[in-house]
C-alpha atoms as a printed R data frame, in Angstrom:
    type eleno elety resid chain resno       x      y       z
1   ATOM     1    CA   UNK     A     1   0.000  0.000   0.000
2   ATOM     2    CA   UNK     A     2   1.062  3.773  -0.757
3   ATOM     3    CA   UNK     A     3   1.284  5.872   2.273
4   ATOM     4    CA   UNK     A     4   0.350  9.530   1.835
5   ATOM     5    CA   UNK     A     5   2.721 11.438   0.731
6   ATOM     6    CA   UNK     A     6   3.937  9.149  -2.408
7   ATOM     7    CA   UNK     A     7   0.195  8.701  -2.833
8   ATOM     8    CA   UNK     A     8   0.100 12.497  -3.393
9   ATOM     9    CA   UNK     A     9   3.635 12.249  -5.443
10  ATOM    10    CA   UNK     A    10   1.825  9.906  -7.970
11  ATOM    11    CA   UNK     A    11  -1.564 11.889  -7.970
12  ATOM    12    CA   UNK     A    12   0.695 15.213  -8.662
13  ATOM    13    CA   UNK     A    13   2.853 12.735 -11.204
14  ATOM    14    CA   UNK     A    14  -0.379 11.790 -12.887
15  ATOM    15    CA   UNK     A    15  -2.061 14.984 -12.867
16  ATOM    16    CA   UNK     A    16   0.779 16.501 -14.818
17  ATOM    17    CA   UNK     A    17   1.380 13.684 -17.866
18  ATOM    18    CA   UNK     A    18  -2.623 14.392 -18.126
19  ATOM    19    CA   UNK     A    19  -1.754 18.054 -18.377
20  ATOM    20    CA   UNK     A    20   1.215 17.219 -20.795
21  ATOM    21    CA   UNK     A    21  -1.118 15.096 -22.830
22  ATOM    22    CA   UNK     A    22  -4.088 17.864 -23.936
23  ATOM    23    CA   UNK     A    23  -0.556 20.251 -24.388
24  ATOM    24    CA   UNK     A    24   0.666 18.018 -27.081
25  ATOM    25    CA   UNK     A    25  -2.403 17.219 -28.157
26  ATOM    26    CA   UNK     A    26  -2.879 21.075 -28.608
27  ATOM    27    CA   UNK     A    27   0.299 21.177 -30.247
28  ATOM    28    CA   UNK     A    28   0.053 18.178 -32.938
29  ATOM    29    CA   UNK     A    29  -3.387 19.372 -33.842
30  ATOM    30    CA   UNK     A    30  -2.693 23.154 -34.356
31  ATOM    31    CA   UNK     A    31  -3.564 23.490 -38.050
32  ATOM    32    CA   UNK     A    32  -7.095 21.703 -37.799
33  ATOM    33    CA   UNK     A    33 -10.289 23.820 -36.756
34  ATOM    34    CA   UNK     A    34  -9.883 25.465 -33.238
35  ATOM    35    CA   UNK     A    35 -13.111 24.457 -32.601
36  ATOM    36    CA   UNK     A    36 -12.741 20.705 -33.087
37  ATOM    37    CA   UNK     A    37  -9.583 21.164 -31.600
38  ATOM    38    CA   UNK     A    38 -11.107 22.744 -28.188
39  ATOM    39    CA   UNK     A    39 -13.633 19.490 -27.983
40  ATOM    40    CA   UNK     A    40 -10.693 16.984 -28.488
41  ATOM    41    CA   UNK     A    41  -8.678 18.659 -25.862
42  ATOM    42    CA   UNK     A    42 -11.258 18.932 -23.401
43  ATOM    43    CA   UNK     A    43 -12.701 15.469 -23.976
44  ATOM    44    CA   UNK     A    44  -9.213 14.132 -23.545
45  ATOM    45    CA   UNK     A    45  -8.895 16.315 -20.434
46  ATOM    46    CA   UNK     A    46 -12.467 14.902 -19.145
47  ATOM    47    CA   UNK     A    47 -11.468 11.505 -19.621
48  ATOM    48    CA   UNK     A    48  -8.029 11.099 -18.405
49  ATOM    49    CA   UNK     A    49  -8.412 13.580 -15.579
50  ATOM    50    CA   UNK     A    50 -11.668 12.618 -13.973
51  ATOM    51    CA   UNK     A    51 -10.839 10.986 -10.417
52  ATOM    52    CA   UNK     A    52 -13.183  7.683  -9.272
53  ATOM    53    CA   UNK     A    53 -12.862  5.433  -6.356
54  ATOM    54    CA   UNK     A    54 -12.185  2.356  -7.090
55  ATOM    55    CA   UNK     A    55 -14.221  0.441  -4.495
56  ATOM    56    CA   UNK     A    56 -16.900  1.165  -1.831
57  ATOM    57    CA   UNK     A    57 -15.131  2.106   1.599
58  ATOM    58    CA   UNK     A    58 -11.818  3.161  -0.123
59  ATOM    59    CA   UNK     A    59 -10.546  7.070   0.563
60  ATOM    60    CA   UNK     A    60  -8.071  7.538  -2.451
61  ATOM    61    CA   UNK     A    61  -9.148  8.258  -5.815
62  ATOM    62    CA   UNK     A    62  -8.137  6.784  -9.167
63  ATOM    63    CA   UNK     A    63  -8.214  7.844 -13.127
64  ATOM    64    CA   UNK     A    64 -12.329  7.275 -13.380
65  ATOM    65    CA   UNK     A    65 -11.767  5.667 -17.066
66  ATOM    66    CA   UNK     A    66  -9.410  3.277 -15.416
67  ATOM    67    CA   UNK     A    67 -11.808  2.483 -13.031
68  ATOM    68    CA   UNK     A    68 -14.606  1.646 -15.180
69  ATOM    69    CA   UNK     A    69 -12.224 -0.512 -17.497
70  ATOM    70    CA   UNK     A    70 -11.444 -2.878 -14.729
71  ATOM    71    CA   UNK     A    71 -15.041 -2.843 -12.995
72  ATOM    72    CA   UNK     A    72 -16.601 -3.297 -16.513
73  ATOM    73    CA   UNK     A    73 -14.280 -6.277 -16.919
74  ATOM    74    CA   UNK     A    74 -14.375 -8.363 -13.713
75  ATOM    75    CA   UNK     A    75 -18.050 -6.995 -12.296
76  ATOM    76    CA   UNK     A    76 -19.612 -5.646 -15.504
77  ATOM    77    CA   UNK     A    77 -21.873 -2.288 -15.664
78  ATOM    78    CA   UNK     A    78 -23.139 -2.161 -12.354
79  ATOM    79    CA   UNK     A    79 -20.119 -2.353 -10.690
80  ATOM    80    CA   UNK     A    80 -18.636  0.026 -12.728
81  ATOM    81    CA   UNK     A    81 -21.309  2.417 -12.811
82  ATOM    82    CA   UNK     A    82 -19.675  4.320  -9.870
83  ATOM    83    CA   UNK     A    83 -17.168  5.262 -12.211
84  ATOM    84    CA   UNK     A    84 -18.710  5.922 -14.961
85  ATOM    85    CA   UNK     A    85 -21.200  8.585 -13.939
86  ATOM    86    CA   UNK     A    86 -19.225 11.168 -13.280
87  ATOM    87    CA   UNK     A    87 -17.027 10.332 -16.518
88  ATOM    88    CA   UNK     A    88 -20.498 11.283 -18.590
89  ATOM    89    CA   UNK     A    89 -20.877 14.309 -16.774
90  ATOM    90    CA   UNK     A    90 -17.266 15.614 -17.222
91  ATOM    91    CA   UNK     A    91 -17.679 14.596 -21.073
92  ATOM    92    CA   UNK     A    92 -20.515 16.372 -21.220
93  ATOM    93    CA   UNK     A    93 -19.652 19.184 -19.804
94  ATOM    94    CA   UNK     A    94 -16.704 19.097 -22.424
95  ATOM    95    CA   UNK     A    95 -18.838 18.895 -25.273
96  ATOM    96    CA   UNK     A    96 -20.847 22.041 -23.960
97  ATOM    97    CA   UNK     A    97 -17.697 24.166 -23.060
98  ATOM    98    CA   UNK     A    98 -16.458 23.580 -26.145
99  ATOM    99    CA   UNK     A    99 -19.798 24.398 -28.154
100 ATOM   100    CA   UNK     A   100 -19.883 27.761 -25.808
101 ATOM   101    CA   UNK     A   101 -15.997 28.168 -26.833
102 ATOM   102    CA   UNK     A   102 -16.911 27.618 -30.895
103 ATOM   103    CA   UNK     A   103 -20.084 30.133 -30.726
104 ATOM   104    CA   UNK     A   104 -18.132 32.741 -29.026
105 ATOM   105    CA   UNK     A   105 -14.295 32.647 -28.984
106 ATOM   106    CA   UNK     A   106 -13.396 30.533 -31.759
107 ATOM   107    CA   UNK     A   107 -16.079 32.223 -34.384
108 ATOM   108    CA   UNK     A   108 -15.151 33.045 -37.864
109 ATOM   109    CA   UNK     A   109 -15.703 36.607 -38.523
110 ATOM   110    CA   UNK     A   110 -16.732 37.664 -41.441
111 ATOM   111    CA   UNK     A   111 -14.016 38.695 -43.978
112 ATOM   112    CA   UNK     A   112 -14.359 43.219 -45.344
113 ATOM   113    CA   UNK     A   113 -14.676 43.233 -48.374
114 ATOM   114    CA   UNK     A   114 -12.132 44.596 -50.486
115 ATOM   115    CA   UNK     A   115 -12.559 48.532 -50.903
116 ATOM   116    CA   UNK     A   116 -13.763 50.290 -54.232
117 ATOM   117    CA   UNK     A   117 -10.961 50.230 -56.880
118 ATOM   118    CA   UNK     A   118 -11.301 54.210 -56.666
119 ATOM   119    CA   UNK     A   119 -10.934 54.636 -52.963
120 ATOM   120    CA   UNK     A   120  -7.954 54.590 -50.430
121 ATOM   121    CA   UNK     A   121  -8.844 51.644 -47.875
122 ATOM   122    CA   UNK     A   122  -8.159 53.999 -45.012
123 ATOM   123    CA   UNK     A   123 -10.717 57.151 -45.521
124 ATOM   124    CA   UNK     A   124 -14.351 56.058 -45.751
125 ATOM   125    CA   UNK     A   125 -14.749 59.727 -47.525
126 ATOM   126    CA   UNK     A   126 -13.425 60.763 -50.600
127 ATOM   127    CA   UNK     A   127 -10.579 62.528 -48.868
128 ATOM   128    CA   UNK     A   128  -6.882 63.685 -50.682
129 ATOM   129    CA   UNK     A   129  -5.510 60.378 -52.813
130 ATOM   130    CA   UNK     A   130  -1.566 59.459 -51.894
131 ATOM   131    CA   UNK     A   131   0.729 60.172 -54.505
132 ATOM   132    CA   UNK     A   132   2.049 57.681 -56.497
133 ATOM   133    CA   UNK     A   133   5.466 56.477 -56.075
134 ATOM   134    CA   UNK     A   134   8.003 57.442 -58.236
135 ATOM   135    CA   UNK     A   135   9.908 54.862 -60.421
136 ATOM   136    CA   UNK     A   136  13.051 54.692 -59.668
137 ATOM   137    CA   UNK     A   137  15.986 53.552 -62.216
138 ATOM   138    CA   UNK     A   138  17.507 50.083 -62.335
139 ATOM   139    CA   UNK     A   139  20.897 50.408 -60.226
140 ATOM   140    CA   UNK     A   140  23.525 49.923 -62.400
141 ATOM   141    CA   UNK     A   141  26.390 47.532 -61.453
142 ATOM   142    CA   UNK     A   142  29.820 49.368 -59.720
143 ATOM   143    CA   UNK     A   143  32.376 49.608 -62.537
144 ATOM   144    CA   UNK     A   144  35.330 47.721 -61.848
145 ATOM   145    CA   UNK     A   145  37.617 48.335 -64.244
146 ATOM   146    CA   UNK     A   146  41.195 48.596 -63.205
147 ATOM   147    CA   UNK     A   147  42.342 52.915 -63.970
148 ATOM   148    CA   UNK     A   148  45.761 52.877 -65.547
């Protein structure tokens, strides 16, 4: 048995690769839709960092999604359905963060249009046009002849 202080050493340990997980998984899927992205993240998060106890009677807590593996294997759904309630919750609360996130945050705004060939796109009024810029001449390469 673990006594308390590595138990807290391997809930801290645990805690952080969970952490360290939704980071990379930000980080590998950086060029697909932030939105999609958020729910991946945050289901990952709900999944891996949702704490269960294992048994009736017991006072540490365990990964619930570990939990509900084992239970569902040696008891079957009603022994793990300890675990897995508050697993659906935490998804689901996920799923609606990250809806809430896509609707507000993570919005596409609509693109301006591109201003009237005739107008400068800084002065909504018909204000003074900017000069054109002058050509200027093609530099010439130095001379390097050798002078006698």
């Amino acid at each position: 048995m673990l006594s308390e202080s590595s138990y807290l050493t391997a809930l801290y340990f645990y805690i952080g690769a969970g952490l360290a997980t939704m980071l990379y998984l930000c980080w590998v899927l950086r060029h697909w839709n932030t939105g999609l992205v958020a729910l991946l993240v945050l289901l990952a998060g709900a999944l891996l960092l949702t704490p269960a106890y294992p048994k009736d009677g017991v006072d540490t807590l365990a990964p619930a999604l570990i939990v509900a593996v084992f239970q569902l294997i040696t008891e079957g759904v009603e022994g793990a359905r300890h675990a897995l309630k508050p697993l659906a919750f935490t998804c689901t609360v996920a799923v609606v963060l990250a809806l809430l996130l896509r609707l507000s945050v993570f919005r596409k705004r609509p693109r301006r249009p591109p201003p009237p060939a005739g107008k400068s796109p800084g002065k909504a009024s018909g204000g003074a046009q900017p000069r054109p810029r002058a050509k200027t001449p093609a530099r010439r390469p130095a001379k390097t002849a050798a002078r006698a």
